[in-house]
TIPAKE-917904 format. One record per residue (C-alpha): x, y, z. Coordinates in pm, 1 decimal, padded with zeros to 6 digits, m for minus. Layout:
        u        v        w
        X        Y        Z
...
***
This chain:
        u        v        w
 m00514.9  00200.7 m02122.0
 m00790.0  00057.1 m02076.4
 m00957.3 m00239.2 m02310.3
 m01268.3 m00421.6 m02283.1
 m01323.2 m00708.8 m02013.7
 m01288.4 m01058.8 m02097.1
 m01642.6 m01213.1 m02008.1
 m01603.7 m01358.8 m01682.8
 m01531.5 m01712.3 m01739.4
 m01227.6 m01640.1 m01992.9
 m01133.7 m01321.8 m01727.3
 m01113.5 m01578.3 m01420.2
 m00955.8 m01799.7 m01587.9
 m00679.3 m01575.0 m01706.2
 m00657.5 m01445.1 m01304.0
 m00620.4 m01829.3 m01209.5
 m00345.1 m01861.5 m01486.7
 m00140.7 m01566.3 m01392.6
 m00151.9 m01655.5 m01014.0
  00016.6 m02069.3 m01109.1
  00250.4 m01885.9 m01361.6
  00381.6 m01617.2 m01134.8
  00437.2 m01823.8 m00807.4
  00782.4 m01882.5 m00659.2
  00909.5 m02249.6 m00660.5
  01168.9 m02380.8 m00521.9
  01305.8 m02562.6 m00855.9
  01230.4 m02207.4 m01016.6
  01132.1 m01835.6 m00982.2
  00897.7 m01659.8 m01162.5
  00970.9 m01526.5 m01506.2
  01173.4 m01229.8 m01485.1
  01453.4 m01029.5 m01618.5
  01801.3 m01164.1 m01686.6
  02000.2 m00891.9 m01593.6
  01907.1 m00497.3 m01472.0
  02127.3 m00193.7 m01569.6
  02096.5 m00013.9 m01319.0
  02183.1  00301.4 m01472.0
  01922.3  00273.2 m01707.3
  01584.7  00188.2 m01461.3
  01245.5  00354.1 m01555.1
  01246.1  00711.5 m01457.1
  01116.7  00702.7 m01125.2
  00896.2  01070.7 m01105.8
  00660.5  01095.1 m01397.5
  00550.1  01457.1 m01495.6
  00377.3  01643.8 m01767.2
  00550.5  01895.0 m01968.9
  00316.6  02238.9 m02031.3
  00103.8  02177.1 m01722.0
  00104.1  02485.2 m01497.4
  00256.7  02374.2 m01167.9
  00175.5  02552.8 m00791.4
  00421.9  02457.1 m00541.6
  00274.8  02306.4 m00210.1
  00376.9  02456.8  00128.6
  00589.2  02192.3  00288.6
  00633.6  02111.4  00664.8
  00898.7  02230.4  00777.0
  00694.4  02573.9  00706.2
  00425.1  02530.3  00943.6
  00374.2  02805.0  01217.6
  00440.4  02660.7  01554.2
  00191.8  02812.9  01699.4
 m00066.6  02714.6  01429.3
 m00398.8  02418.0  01423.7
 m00179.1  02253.8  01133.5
  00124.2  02219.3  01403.9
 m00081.4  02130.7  01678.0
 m00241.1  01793.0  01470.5
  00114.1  01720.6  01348.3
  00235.0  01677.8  01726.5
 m00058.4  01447.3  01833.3
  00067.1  01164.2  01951.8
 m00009.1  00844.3  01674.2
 m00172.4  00630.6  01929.0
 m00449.0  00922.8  01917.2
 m00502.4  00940.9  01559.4
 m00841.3  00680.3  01584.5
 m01005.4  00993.9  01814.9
 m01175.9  01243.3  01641.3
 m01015.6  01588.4  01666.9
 m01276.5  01874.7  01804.7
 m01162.8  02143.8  01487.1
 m01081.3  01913.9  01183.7
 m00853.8  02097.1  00917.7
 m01017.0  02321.5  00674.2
 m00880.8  02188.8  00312.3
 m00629.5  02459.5  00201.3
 m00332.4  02414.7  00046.1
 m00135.1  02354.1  00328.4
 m00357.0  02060.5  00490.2
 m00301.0  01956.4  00115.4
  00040.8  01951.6  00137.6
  00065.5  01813.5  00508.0
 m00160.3  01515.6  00357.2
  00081.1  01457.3  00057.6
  00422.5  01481.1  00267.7
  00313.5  01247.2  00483.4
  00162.2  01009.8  00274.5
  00333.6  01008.1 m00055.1
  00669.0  01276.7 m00072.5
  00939.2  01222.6 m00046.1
  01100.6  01171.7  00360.2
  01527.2  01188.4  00254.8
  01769.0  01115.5 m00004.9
  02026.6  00818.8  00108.8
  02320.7  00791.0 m00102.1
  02636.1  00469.7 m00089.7
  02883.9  00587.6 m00284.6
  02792.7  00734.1 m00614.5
  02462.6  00606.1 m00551.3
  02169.9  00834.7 m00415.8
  01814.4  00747.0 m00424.4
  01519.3  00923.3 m00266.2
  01303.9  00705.9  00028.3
  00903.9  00819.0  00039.4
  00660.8  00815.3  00328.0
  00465.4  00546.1  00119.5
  00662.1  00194.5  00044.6
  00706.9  00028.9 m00263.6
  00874.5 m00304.3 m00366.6
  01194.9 m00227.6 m00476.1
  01151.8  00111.0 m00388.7
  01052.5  00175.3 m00716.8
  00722.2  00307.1 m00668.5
  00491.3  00258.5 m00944.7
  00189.5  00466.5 m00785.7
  00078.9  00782.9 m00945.0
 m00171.7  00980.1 m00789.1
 m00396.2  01251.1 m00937.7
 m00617.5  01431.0 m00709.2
 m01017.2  01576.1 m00812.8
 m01020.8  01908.9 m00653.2
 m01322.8  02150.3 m00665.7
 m01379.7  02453.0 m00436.2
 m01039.8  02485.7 m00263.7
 m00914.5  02819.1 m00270.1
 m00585.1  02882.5 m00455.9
 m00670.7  02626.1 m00637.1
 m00872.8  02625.6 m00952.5
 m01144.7  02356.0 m00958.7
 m00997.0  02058.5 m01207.7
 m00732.5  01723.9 m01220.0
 m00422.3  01789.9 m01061.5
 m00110.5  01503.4 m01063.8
  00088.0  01521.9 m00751.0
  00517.6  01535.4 m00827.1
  00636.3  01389.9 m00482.3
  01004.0  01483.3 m00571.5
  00958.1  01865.9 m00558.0
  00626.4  01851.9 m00355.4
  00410.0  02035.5 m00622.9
  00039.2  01986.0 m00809.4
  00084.2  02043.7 m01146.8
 m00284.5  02120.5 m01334.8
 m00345.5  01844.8 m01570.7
 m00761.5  01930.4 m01669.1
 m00924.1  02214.1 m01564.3
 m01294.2  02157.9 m01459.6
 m01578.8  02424.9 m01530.1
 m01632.6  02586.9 m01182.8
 m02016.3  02529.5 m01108.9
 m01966.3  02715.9 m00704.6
 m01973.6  02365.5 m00527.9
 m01846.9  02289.7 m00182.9
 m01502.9  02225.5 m00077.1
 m01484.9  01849.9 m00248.8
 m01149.0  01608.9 m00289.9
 m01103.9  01295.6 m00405.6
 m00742.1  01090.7 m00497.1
 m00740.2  00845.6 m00757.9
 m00436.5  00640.6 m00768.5
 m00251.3  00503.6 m01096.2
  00005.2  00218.5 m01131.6
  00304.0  00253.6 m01403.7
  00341.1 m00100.9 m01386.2
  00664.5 m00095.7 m01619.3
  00821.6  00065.6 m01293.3
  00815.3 m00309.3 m01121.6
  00822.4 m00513.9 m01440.1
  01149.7 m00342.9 m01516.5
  01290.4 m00563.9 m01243.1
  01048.7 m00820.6 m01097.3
  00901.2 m00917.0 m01463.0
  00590.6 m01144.3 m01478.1
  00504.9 m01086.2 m01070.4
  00500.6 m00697.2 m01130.4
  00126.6 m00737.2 m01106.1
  00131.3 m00827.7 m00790.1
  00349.0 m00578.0 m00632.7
  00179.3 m00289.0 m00805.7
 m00187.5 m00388.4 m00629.5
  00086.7 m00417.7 m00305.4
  00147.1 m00054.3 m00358.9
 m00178.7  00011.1 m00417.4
 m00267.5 m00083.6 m00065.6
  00000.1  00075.6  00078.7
 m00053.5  00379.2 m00089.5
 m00381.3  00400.2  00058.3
 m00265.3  00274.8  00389.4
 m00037.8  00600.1  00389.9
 m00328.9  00816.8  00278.4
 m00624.6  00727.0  00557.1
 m00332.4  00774.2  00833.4
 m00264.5  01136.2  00672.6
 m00569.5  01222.8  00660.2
 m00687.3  01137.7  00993.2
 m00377.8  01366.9  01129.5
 m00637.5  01626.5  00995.0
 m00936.7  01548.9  01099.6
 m01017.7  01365.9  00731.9
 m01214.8  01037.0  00600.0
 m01089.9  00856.4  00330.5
 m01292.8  00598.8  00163.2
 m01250.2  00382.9 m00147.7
 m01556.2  00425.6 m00449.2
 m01535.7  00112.9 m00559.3
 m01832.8  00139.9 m00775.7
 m01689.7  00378.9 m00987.1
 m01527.1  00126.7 m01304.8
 m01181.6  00095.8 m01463.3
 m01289.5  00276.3 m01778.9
 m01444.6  00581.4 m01581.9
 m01123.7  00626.9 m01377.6
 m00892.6  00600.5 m01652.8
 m01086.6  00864.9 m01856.0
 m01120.8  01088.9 m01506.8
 m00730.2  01063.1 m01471.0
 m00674.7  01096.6 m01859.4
 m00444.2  00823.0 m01893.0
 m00662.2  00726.0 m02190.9
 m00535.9  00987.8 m02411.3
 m00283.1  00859.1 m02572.8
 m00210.2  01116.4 m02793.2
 m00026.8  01306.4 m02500.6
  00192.8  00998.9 m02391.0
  00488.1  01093.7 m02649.1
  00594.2  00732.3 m02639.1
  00221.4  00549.9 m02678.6
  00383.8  00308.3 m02905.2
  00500.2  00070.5 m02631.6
  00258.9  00065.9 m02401.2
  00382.2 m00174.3 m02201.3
  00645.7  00070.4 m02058.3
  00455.5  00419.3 m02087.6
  00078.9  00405.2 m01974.4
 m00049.3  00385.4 m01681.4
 m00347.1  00170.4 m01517.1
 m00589.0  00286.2 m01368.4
 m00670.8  00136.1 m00982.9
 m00858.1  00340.6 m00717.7
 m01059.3  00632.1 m00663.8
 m01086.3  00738.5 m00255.7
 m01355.2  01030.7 m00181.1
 m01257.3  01239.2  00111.0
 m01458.4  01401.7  00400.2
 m01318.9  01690.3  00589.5
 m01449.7  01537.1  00877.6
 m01475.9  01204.3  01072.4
 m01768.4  01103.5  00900.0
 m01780.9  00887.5  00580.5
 m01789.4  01060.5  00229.3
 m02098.6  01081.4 m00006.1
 m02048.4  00841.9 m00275.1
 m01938.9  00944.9 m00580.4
 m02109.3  00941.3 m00878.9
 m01980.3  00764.6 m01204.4
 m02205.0  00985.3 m01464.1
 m02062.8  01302.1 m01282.3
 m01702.4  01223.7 m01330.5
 m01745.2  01125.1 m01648.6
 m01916.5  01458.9 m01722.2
 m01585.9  01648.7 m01570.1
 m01382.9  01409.8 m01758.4
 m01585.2  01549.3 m02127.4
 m01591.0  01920.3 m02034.3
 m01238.1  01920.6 m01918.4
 m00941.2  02144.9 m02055.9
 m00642.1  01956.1 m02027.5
 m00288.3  02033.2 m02011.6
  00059.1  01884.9 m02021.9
  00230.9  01608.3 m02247.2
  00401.8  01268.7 m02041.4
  00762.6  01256.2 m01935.3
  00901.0  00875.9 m02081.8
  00918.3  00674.6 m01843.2
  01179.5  00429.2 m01981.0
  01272.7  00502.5 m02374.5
  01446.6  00188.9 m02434.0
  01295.2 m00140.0 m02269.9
  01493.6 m00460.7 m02264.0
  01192.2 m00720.7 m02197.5
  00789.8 m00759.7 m02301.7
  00583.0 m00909.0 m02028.1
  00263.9 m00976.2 m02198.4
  00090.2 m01196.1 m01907.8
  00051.8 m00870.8 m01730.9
 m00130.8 m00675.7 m01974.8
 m00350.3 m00995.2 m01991.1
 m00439.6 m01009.4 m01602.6
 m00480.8 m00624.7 m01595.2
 m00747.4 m00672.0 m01849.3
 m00931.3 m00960.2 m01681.0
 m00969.7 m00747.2 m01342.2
 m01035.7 m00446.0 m01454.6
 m01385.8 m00352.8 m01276.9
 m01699.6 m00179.6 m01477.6
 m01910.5  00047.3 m01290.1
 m02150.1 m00018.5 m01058.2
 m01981.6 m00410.9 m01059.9
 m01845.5 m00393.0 m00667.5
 m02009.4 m00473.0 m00323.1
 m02145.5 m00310.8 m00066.6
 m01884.8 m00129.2  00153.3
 m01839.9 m00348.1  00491.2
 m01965.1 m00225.0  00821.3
 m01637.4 m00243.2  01056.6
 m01705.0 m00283.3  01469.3
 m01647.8  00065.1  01618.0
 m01236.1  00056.1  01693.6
 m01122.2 m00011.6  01997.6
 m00945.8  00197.7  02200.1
 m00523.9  00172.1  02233.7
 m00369.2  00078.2  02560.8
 m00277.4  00410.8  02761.3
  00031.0  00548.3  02716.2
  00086.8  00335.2  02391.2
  00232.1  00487.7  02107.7
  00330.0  00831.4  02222.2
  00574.2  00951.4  01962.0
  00452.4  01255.3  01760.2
  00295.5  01183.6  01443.9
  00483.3  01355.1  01205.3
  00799.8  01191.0  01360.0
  00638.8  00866.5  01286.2
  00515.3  00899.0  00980.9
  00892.8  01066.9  00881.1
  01052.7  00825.6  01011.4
  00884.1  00503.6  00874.5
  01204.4  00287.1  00697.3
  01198.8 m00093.6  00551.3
  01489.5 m00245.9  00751.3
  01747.8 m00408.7  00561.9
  01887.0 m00625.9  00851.0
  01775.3 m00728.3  01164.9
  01892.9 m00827.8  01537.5
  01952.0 m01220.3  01523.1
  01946.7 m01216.1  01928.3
  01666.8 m00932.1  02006.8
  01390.3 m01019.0  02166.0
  01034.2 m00818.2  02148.1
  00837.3 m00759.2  02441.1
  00491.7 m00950.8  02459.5
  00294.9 m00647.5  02552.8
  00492.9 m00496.6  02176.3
  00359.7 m00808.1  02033.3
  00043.6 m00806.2  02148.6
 m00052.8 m00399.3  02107.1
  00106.9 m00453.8  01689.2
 m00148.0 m00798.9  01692.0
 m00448.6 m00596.9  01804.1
 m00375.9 m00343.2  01547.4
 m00431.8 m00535.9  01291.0
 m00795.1 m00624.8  01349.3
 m01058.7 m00459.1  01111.6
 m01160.0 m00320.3  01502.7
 m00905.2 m00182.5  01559.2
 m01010.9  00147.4  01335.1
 m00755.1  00301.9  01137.9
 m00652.5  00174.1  00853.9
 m00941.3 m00047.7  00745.6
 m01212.6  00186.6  00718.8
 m01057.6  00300.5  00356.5
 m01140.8 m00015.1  00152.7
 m01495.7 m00127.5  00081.5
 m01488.9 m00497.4  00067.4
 m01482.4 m00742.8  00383.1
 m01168.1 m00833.4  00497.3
 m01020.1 m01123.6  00382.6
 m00644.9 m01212.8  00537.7
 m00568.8 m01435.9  00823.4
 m00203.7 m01421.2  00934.0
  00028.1 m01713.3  00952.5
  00328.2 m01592.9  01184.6
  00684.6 m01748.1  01238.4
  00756.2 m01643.9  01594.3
  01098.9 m01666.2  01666.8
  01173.6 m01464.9  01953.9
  00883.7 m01261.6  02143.6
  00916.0 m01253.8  02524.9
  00718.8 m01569.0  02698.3
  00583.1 m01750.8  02340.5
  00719.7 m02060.9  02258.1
  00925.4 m02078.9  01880.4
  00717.7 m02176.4  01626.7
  00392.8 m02116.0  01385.7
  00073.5 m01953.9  01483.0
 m00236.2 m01812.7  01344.9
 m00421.3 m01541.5  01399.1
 m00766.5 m01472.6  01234.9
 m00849.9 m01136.6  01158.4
 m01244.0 m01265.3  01152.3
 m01458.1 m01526.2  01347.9
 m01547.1 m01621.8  00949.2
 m01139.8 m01658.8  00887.8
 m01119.6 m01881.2  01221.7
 m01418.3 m02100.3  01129.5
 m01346.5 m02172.6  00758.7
 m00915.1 m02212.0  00849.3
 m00977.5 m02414.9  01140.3
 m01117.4 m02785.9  00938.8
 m00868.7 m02757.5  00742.6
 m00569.6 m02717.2  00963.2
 m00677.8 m02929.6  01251.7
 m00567.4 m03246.7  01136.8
 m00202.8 m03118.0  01168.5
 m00211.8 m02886.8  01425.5
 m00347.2 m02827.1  01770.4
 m00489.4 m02459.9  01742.8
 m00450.0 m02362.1  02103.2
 m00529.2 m02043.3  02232.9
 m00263.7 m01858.3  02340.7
 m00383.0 m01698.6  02707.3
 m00374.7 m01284.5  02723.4
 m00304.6 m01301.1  02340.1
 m00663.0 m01389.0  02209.1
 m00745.4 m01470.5  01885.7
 m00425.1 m01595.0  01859.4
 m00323.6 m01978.4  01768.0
 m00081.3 m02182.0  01847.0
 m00018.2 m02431.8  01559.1
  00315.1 m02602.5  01630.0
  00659.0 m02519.6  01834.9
  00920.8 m02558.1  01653.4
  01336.4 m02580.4  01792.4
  01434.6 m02250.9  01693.8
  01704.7 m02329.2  01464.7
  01442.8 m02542.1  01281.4
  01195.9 m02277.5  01256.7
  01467.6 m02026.4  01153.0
  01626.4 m02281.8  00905.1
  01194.1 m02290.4  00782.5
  01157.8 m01899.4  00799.2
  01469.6 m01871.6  00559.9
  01460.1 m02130.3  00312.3
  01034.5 m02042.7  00281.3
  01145.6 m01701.8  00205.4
  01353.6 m01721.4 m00092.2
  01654.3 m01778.5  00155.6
  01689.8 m01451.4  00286.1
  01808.8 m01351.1  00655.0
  01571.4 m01068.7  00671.1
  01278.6 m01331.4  00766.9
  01536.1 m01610.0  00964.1
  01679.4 m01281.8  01170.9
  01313.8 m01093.1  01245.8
  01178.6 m01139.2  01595.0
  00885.0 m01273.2  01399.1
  00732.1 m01305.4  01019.6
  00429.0 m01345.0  00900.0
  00230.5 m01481.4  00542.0
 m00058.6 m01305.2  00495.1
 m00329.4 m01624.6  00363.8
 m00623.3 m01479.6  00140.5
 m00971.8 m01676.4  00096.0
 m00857.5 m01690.9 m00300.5
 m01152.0 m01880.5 m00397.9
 m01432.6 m01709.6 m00170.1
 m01308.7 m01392.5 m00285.6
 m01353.5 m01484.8 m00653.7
 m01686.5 m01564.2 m00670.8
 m01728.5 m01186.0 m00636.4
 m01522.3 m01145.0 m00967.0
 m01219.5 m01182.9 m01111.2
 m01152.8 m00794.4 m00952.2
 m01143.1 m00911.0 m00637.9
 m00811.8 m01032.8 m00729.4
 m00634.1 m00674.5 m00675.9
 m00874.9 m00635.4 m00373.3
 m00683.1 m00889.3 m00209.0
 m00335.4 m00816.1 m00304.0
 m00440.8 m00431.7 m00190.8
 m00574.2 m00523.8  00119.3
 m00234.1 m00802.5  00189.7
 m00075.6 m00371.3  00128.9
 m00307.3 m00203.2  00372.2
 m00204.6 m00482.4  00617.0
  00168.7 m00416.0  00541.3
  00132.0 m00041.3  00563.0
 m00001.8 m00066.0  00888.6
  00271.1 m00313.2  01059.4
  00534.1 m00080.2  00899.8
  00340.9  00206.4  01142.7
  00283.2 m00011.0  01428.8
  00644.9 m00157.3  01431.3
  00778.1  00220.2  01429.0
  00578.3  00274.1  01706.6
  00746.6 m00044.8  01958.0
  01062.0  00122.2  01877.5
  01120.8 m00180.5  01577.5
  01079.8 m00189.8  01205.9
  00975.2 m00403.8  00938.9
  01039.4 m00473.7  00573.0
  00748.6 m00628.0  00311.1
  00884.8 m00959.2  00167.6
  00740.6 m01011.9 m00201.0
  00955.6 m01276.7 m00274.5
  00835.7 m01621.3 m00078.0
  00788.8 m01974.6 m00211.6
  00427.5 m01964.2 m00258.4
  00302.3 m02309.9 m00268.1
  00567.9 m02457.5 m00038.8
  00387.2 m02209.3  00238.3
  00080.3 m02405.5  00189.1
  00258.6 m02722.4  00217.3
  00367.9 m02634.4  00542.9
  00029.1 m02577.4  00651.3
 m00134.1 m02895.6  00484.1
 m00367.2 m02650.6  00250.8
 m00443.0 m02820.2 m00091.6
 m00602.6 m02658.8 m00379.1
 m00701.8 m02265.5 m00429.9
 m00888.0 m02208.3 m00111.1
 m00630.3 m02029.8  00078.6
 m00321.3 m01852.0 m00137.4
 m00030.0 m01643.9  00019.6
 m00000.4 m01335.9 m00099.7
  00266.0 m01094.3  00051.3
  00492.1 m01153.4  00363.5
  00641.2 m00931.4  00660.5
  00885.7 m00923.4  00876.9
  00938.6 m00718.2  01214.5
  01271.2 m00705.7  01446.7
  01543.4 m00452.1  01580.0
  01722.8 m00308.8  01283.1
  02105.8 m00307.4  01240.5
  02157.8  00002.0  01045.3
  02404.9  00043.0  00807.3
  02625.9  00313.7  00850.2
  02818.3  00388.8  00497.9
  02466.0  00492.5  00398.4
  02440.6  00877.8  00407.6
  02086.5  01026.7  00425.6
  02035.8  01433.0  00332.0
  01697.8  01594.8  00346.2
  01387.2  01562.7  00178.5
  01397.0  01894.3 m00026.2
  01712.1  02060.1  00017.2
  01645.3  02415.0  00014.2
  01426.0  02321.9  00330.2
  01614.7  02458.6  00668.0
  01417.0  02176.4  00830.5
  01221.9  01893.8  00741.2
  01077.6  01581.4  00847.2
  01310.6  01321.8  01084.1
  01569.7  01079.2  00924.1
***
């Protein structure tokens, strides 16, 4: 729930303190757990007993012959062009944008274990986002607050809304239960949560462009505004309100949709706080874990500090208009895509990608490229630091790539003293810093990232390095901006690896300062924030997988 703000110089200096404490060393990890029972891990679908529920039509129930059909076929390198019809918002474009965003894709099981995998990923796979969506002239669908249960596809009606005859309207505000992640990763939970934040939202703009929809983040609407809009502030119906730590949930982003390709109309704060007061609500929390081993009170502490008051954030960027895909790239359908999207577990140690794969997943991740960067407001802020170890014609070794000609300019003082910085010809911006022998760099790759083969074994991984400090002087929120933008750029090389035919798995745990070293970066400048990995998966085949919802005759690819 929400609390007041520190004032700004006590709330960046608790953001500064939290970042030090939580960082992976190589003498140490961050604070965490002792031991996890597994048996006994937070509950991981929240719902709210008493709430009326309406089921959501699912895919595997959409008419062949149908628009809906038709925009789930397109091929995903087409998504960026505007579609002639968009969907009408109904409740099956509803449920087509919730399937492929946020339910749930299969349920794998090894042994006597089973566990569900979503469209959306999460660290862990333990998925602390909620979402709630603001609906108002939809019909079937009375105008109020509904919360979205991914594991039987349904909106159940948590505040009705007095109906005032408005236009079609939706908006999705998104909710971290950050006991979810603290449960295993402890202290660091933070981070991951504003991770899945981004990713979240990632998986939401690609939905809704299948239909024809905009998606964009109202980041001038505060913390205390969204968490009375989503209710999480009454504590009264969170049965177990008493630990708080474990049971509430934080409030993060509001996106405003447009049922067309055009941007949204901003949202006004004063408005939803006037639905919030007249509402009728409905339903009492499910527990989401009733007997916690650990307290992690350095998380509460940094939530505080960045939580964001209304009218506080910037101007939304202006983004280049995207530019277009290669022909012929990207063909799969996608629904398949978007089905299909998996975080390897194991990699390929000999495959080697194609430079024109490498090059059409590098373009992607420009804010020109269009999709997925339109959805956030502020200015980008990542540069890429990749470990190439085996793409067709490049050299072994570390390279940068800019995302901005600001990135380039402000990166390149400070690393040319150690490195060379050439271009790399027919893969512009990209930099080469240093080639490495590749049983250095893979010896690097592995012990950088807490020692694991995924990285060493990828045909190439990547630190995403945030302008901490530059960032800052915007406010200490800017601190989940950049962990949720390090998840929009994850989202979207999940996607684009899918679509070369590879995969790729977000690394949260990476020696943070150590990463720096390597570069020759002192001070707060640049920090690492989340790292990636992309390759040829080696899938394992004692792992069973069973449909989405089972009473479904078809469903979504596995």
């Amino acid at each position: 729930m929400p609390t007041s703000t520190p004032p700004a110089p006590a709330a960046l200096a608790a953001v500064l303190d939290y970042h030090q404490r939580t960082k992976h060393r190589f003498e140490a990890y961050a604070s965490g757990p002792g031991t996890l029972d597994w048996d006994a891990q937070p509950a991981p679908f929240r719902h709210f007993q008493g709430a009326p529920q309406i089921a959501l039509p699912r895919l595997s129930a959409v008419p062949p012959d149908s628009a809906l059909h038709a925009a789930l076929q397109r091929p995903f390198a087409r998504l960026d062009e505007p579609q002639q019809a968009p969907l009408p918002p109904d409740l099956a474009s509803l449920g087509a944008l919730l399937q492929l965003s946020l339910g749930l894709t299969a349920w794998k099981s090894y042994g006597p274990d089973r566990w569900a995998v979503r469209a959306n990923p999460s660290s862990g796979n333990l998925h602390p986002t909620e979402a709630y969506l603001l609906i108002a002239g939809i019909d079937a669908l009375q105008d109020g607050l509904y919360h979205y249960r991914p594991e039987n596809h349904a909106l159940e009606l948590r505040a009705a809304h007095p109906t005032a005859g408005r236009e079609p309207s939706l908006a999705i505000l998104l909710t971290s239960v950050m006991w979810r992640e603290a449960w295993k990763y402890g202290e660091r939970a933070f981070r991951y949560c504003q991770l899945d934040t981004g990713h979240a939202a990632g998986a939401l703009r690609y939905a809704a462009a299948v239909l024809g929809w905009r998606l964009a983040e109202q980041a001038h609407v505060g913390s205390d505004t969204l968490a009375r809009l989503a209710g999480i502030d009454r504590l009264a119906e969170f049965p177990a309100r008493k630990r708080a730590e474990t049971e509430l949930e934080e409030a993060e982003i509001l996106l405003a949709a447009s049922f067309c390709a055009a941007p949204p109309k901003p949202l006004a704060s004063t408005e939803l706080q006037t639905l919030a007061e007249h509402a009728t609500w409905h339903g009492v929390a499910s527990t989401i874990d009733r007997y916690p081993m650990y307290s992690w009170p350095a998380i509460a502490q940094v939530a505080a500090a960045t939580r964001r008051a209304d009218g506080e954030a910037q101007p939304a960027a202006t983004l280049p208009a995207p530019a277009p895909r290669a022909p012929g790239e990207a063909a799969k359908p996608v629904q398949a895509l978007l089905g299909e999207r998996r975080s390897a577990q194991r990699f390929d140690r000999h495959h080697v990608m194609g430079q024109a794969q490498f090059a059409a997943v590098l373009a992607r991740l420009q804010p020109a490229a269009g999709l997925p960067w339109d959805v956030f407001a502020e200015t980008p802020r990542s540069a890429l630091v990749l470990f190439v170890a085996r793409v067709e014609g490049l050299a072994p070794g570390l390279y940068l790539l800019p995302r901005s000609a600001a990135q380039r300019d402000a990166l390149r003082p400070l690393l040319a003293g150690r490195f060379a910085l050439a271009p790399v010809p027919g893969l512009e911006p990209l930099l080469q810093l240093a080639g490495l022998e590749p049983l250095e760099l893979q010896r690097s790759t592995r012990s950088l990232h807490c020692h694991q083969d995924i990285a060493a074994n990828a045909c190439f991984a990547l630190g995403m390095l945030a302008a901490f400090d530059a960032a800052l002087e915007s406010g200490p929120a800017a601190y989940r901006s950049l962990y949720r933008e390090a998840g929009l750029i994850g989202q979207a090389l999940y996607l684009e690896a899918e679509a070369q035919g590879l995969r790729g798995t977000g690394i949260g745990c990476f020696f943070d300062d150590p990463v720096r070293a390597l570069l020759g970066l002192e001070g707060h400048a640049w920090q690492t924030l989340y790292h990636f990995t992309v390759g040829l998966p080696v899938e394992d085949p004692r792992i069973e997988s069973a449909p989405a919802y089972a009473d479904d005759a078809d469903t979504l690819p596995h």
